[in-house]
C-alpha positions as CSV (number, residue, x, y, z in Angstrom):
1,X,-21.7,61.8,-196.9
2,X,-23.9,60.2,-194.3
3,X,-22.2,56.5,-192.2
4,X,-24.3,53.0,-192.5
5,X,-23.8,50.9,-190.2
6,X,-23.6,47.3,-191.6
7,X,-24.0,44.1,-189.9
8,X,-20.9,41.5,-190.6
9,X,-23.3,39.6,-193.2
10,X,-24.2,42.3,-195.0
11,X,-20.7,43.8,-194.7
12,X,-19.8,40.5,-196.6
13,X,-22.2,40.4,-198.8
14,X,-21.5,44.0,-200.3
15,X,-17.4,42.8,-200.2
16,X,-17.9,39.1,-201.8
17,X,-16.5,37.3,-198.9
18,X,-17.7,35.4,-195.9
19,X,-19.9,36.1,-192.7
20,X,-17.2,34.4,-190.8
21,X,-14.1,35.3,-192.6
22,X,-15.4,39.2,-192.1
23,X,-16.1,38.2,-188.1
24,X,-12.7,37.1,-188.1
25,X,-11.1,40.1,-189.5
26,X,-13.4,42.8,-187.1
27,X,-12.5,40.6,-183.8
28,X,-8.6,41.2,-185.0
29,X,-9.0,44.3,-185.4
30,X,-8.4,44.3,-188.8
31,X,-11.2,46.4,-190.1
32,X,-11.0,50.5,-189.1
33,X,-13.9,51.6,-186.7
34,X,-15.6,48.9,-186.3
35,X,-17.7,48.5,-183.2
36,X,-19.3,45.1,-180.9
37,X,-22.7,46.4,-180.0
38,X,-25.1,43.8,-177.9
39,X,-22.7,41.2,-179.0
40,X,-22.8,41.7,-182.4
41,X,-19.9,43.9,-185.0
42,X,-21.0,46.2,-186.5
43,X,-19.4,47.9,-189.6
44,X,-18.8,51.7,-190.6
45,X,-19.2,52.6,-194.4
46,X,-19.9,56.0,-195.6
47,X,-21.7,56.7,-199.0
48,X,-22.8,59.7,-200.7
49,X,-25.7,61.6,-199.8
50,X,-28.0,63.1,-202.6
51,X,-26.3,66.7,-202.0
52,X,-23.3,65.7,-203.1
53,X,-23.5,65.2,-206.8
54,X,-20.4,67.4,-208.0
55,X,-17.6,65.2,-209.7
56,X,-14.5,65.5,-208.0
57,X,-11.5,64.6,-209.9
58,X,-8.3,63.4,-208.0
59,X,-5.0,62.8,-210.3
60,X,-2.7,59.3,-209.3
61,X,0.9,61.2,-210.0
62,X,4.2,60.2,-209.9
63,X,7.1,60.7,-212.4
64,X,8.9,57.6,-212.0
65,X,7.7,54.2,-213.7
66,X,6.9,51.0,-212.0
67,X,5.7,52.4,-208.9
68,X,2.6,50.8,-209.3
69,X,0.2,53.9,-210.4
70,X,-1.7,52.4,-212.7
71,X,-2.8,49.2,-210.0
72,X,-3.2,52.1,-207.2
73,X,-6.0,53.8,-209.7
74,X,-7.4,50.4,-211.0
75,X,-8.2,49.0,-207.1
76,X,-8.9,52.3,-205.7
77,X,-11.4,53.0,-208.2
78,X,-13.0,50.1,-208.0
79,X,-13.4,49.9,-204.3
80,X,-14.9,52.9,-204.7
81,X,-17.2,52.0,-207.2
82,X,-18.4,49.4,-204.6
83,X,-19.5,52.4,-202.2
84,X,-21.8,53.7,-204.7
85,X,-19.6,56.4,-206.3
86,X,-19.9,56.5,-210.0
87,X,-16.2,56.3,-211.0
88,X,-15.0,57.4,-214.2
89,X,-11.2,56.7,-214.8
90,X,-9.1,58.3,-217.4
91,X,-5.9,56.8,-219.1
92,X,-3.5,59.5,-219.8
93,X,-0.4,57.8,-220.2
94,X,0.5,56.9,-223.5
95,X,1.5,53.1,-222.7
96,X,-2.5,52.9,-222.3
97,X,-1.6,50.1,-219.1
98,X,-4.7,50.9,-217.7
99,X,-6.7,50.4,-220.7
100,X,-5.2,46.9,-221.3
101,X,-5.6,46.1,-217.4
102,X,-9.6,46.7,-218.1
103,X,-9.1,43.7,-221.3
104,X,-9.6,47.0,-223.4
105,X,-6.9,46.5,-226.7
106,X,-5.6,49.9,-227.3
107,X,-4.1,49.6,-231.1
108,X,-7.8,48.4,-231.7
109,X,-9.6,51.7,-230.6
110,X,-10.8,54.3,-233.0
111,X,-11.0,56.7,-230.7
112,X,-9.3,57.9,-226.9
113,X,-8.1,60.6,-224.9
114,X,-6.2,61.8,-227.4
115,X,-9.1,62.5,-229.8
116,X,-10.8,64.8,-226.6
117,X,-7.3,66.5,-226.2
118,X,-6.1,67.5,-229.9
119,X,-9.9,67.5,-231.9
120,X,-11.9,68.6,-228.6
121,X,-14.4,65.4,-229.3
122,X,-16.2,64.7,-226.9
123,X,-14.5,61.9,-224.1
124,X,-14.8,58.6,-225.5
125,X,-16.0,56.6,-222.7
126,X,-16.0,52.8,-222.8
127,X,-19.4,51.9,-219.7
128,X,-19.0,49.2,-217.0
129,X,-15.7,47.9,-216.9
130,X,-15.6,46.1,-213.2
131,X,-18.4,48.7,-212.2
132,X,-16.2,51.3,-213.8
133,X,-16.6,54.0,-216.9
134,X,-12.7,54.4,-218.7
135,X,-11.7,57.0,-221.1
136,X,-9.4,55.0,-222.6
137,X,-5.8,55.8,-224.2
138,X,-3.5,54.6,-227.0
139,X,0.4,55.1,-228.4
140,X,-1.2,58.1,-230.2
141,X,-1.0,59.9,-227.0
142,X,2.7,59.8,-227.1
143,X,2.6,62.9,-229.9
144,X,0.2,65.1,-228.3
145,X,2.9,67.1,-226.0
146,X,4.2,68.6,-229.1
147,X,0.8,69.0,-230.9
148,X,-0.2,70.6,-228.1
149,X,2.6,73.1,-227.8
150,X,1.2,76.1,-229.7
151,X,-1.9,75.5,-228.6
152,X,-4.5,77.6,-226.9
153,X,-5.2,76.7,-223.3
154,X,-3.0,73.5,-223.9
155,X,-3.4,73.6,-219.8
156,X,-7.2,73.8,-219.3
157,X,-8.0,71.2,-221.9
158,X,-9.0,68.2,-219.8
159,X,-10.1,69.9,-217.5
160,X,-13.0,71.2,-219.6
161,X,-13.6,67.9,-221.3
162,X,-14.2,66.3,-218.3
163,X,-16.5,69.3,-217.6
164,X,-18.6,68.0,-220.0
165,X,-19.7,65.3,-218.1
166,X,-19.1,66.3,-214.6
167,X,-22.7,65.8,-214.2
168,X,-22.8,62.0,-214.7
169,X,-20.0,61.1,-212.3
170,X,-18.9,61.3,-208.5
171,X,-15.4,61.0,-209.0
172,X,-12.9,60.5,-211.8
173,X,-9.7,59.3,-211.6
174,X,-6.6,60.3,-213.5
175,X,-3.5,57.7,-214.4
176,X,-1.0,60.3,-215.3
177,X,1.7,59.5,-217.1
178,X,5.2,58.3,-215.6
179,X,7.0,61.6,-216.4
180,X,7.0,65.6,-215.4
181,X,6.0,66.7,-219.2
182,X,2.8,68.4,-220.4
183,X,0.6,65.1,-220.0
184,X,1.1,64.9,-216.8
185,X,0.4,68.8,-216.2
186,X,-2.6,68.4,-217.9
187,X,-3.5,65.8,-215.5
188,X,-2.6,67.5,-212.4
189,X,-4.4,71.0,-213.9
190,X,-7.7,68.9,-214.5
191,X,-8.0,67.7,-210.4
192,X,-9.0,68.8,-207.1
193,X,-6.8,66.5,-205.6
194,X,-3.9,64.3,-206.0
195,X,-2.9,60.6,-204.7
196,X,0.9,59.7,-204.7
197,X,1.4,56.4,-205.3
198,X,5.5,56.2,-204.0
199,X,7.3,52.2,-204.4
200,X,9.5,52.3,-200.9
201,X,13.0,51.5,-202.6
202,X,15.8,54.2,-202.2
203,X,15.6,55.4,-205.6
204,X,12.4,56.3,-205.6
205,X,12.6,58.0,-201.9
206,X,15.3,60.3,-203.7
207,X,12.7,61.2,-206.7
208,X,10.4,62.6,-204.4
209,X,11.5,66.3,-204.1
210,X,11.4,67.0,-207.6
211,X,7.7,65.6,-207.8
212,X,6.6,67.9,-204.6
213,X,8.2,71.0,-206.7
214,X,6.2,69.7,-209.6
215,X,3.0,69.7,-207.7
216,X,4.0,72.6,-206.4
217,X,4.6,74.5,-209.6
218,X,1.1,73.1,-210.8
219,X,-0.3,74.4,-207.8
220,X,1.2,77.8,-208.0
221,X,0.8,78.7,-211.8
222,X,-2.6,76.7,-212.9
223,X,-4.4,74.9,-210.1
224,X,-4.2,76.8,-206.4
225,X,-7.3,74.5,-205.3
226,X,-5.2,71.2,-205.5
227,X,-4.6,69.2,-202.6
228,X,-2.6,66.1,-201.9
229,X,-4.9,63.5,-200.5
230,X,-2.1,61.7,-199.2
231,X,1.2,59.5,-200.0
232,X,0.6,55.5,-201.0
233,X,3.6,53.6,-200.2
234,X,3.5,50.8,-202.9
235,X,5.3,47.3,-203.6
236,X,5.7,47.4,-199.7
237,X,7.8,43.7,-198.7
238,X,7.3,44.2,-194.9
239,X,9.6,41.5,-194.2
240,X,12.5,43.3,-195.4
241,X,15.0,45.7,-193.3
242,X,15.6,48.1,-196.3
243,X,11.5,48.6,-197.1
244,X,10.6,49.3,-193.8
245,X,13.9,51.6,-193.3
246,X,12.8,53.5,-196.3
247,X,9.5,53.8,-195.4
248,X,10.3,55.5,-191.8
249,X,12.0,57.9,-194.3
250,X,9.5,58.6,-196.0
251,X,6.7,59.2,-193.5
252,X,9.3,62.0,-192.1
253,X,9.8,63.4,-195.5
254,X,6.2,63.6,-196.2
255,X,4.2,63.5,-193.2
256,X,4.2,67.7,-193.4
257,X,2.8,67.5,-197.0
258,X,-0.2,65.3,-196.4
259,X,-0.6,61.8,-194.7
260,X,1.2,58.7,-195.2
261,X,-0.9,55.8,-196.3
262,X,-1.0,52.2,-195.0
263,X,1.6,50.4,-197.5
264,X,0.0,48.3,-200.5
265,X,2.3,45.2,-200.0
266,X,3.9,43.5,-202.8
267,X,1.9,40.4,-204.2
268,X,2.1,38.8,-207.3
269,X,-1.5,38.4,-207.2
270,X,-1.0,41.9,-208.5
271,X,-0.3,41.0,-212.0
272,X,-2.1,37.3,-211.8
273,X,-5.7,39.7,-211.6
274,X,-4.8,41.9,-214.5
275,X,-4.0,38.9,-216.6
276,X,-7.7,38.4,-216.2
277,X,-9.1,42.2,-216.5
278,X,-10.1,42.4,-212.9
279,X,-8.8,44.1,-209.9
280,X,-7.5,42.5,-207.0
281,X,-11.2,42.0,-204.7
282,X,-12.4,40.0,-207.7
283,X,-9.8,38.2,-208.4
284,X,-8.7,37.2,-204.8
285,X,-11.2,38.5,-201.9
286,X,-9.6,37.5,-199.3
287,X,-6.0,38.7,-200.3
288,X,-4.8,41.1,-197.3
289,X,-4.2,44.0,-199.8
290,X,-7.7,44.0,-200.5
291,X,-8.5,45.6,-197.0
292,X,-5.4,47.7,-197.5
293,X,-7.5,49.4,-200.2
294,X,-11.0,49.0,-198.1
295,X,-9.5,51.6,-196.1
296,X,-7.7,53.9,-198.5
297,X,-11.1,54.1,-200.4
298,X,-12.5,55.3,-196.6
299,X,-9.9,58.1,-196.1
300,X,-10.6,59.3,-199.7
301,X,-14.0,59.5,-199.5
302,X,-13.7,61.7,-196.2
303,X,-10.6,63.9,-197.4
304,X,-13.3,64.5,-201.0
305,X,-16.9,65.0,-198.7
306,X,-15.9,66.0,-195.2
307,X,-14.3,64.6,-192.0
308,X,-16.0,61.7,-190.5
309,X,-17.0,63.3,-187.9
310,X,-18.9,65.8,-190.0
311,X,-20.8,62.6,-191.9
312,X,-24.4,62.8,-191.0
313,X,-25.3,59.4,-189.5
């Protein structure tokens, strides 16, 4: 990876929002490392350097539902995307929500995950959906855990489908499926890494030690390499005692298994962008969540290609 430094207009320019609104935000504080040099901000981003053309794949896991998975993988591929990664996201949950949040219509599609996992076709892959590739999914999907069950290297197969195009991506992105079945072994078999999306609400804080001995299991039977990029506390209402009680708990749950995120709050912008196909930067620039993901995409980019200090400048 190798940092740019940006000026505050051309910070904006890249983001879609205003010289001044962006001025605003680095005098506040509100923007991670940036620095006031002769009077002027200046603005960290890293992008990849030519070296660094090997796909890496990073699964968004958790085996509850409504934790907001699918709208961690939408936003943080797209944000992303906007730092020159080619992003290729894959929809392997059945309900095919991600496919429908990219104005895809799954019942409509003649072919989709399903047809790469079962029929080992090659990944159908829709181009340039909000600067993003999608392999998309469908209801089909819902039979392929028992199709799959005598099947040879049931494990391995995504993996190796997405080896097929490893060279044509930086990063793909995986939506497992809300569930600890095959699907979502598959998913977690297939990446280097994994992000946790986790909704700060009691229940959920109780769920999370049978997903850790999931990962684990993965881990320890099919995929030693995977990591745990770190833990996304979703749906976050800051203003509430019980959200911010649970999510003290969960940074000391978790902290030892990989770092704790800053929270995606809850918005109902959320599901006002998805309505139109677009995730939240275009729809709403200036929302606050957007920066929330501005620097989630950062600390991806230097858990995947090296510590910042290792970025060449």
């Amino acid at each position: 990876m190798r940092r740019l430094w940006l000026t505050t207009e051309e910070y904006a320019s890249r983001r879609g929002v205003s010289d001044a609104y962006v001025r605003r935000l680095a005098g506040a504080g509100q923007i991670p490392g940036a620095e006031k040099r002769g009077g002027q901000w200046l603005i960290p981003v890293l992008e990849p350097g030519p070296e660094e053309t090997a796909m890496k794949t990073v699964a968004v896991f958790n085996q509850a539902g409504g934790v907001g998975k699918t709208t961690l993988t939408l936003n943080l591929g797209y944000h992303l995307a906007r730092r020159g990664l080619k992003v290729l996201l894959v929809d392997l949950d059945p309900q095919a929500t991600l496919t429908a949040f990219l104005g895809l219509a799954p019942s409509d599609l003649e072919a989709t995950v399903y047809d790469a996992l079962l029929r080992r076709e090659n990944l159908p892959i829709h181009k340039n959906l909000a600067g993003m590739d999608l392999v998309p999914s469908n209801i089909l999907l819902a039979g392929a855990e028992q199709e799959l069950v005598s099947a040879l290297n049931r494990e391995g197969r995504l993996r190796k489908a997405l080896d097929e195009v490893r060279a044509a991506y930086d990063v793909a992105l995986i939506d497992c499926p809300p569930s600890l079945g095959l699907l979502a072994v598959l998913g977690l078999a297939a990446a280097d890494h994994v992000v946790v999306p986790v909704q700060t609400h009691f229940k959920a804080y109780l769920g999370t030690d049978q997903l850790l001995r999931t990962v684990d299991g993965v881990r320890q039977e099919l995929n030693p390499d995977l990591e745990v990029v770190g833990f996304v506390p979703m749906q976050y209402a800051r203003g509430t005692q019980h959200d911010r009680d649970v999510l003290e708990a969960l940074t000391a749950q978790l902290t030892e298994r990989g770092p704790v995120l800053t929270p995606v709050p809850q918005a109902a912008d959320f599901k006002k962008a998805t309505v139109e196909a677009k995730p939240l930067a275009l729809f709403n620039p200036r929302h606050p969540a957007v920066l929330v993901f501005e620097e989630m995409a950062d600390r991806v980019m230097d858990t995947l290609y090296g510590s910042r200090e290792g970025v060449r400048s």
